[in-house]
Structures are given as C-alpha cells and as structure tokens.
N, C-alpha and C positions, 0 to 999 in steps of 0.2 A: 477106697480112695486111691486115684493114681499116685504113683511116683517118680515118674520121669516127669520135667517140666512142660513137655511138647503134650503128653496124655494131657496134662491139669490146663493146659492152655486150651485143649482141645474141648475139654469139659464146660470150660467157661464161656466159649465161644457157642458151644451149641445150647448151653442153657439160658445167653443172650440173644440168639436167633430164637430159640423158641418161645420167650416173651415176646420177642418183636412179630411172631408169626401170629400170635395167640391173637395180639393187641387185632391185627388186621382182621383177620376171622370174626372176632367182635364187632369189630364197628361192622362190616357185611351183617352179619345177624342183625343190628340194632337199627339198620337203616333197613331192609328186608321188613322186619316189625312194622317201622313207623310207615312202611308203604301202605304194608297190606291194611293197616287201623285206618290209613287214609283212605282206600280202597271203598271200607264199611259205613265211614262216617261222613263224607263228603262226596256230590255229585259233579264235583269241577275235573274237567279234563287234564287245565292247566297245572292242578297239582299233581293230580296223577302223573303226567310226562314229569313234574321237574322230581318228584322224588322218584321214578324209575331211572331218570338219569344218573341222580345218584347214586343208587345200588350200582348202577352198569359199571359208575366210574371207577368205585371202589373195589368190584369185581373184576376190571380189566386192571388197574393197578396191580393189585394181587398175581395175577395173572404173570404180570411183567415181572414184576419179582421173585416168583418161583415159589411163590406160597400156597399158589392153587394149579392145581391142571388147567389147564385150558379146553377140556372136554367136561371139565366139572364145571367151570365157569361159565360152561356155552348152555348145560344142561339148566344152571341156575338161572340164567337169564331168559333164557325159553319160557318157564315155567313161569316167569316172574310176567311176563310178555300176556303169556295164556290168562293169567289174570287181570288186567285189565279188557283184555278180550271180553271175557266172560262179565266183568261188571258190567260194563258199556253196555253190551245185548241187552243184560236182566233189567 
C-alpha cells in the first residue's frame, strides 16, 4: 500500500482508468458477438452494415481515447469487414 499521497492518488486513478478501459473493451466484444450471430442468423445486408457500423464506431472511439492502438483497431476492423465479405459470397 503506498504512502505518500501523490502514490495513493496515482493508484486510484489508474484503477479508475482501468475499469473505464475494461468497460469499452467490453461493449467492442458484445457488439463484435451480436454481429457475427447476426452474420449466421439473418440474410439482410441492411443489418449487417448497421451493426458493422457499430463495432467500427465503438472501435474508432476507443481508438480516440487511447484504449486501443489504432493498428489493433484497423486489424479488428479488417477482419470484421472480411466477414461479411465471405457471408455475402456463401
């Protein structure tokens, strides 16, 4: 446990950044999920774009906040891309 107040102020701050980080990381996962189900279970385009815009959005937020790389985020979105690619065809 620190003892100067600057440490404990320091501690506190980073262990409220990292709920704040966690929180975003999640909703990306949960919205990532509810695409790819979408992906499997419906043949409509229109949802396909509007929950890929989602992911992108919460992906480029993140982004802008310093909670993801932006070469992780480009990778994420690629992949995410590739997959409706590949539904469309099949």
């Amino acid at each position: 446990m620190p003892k100067n107040l600057s440490a404990l102020k320091k501690t506190q701050i980073s262990l409220r950044n990292r709920a704040r980080n966690k929180m975003y990381k999640s909703v990306i996962k949960t919205l990532t999920k509810k695409y790819i189900i979408s992906l499997k279970q419906s043949k409509d385009i229109n949802i396909y774009k509007s929950n890929l815009a989602a992911v992108y959005q919460k992906i480029d937020k993140a982004v802008k906040r310093g909670i993801m790389h932006k070469n992780t985020a480009s990778r994420k979105k690629s992949l995410l891309a590739k997959l409706i690619k590949i539904n469309i065809t099949t």
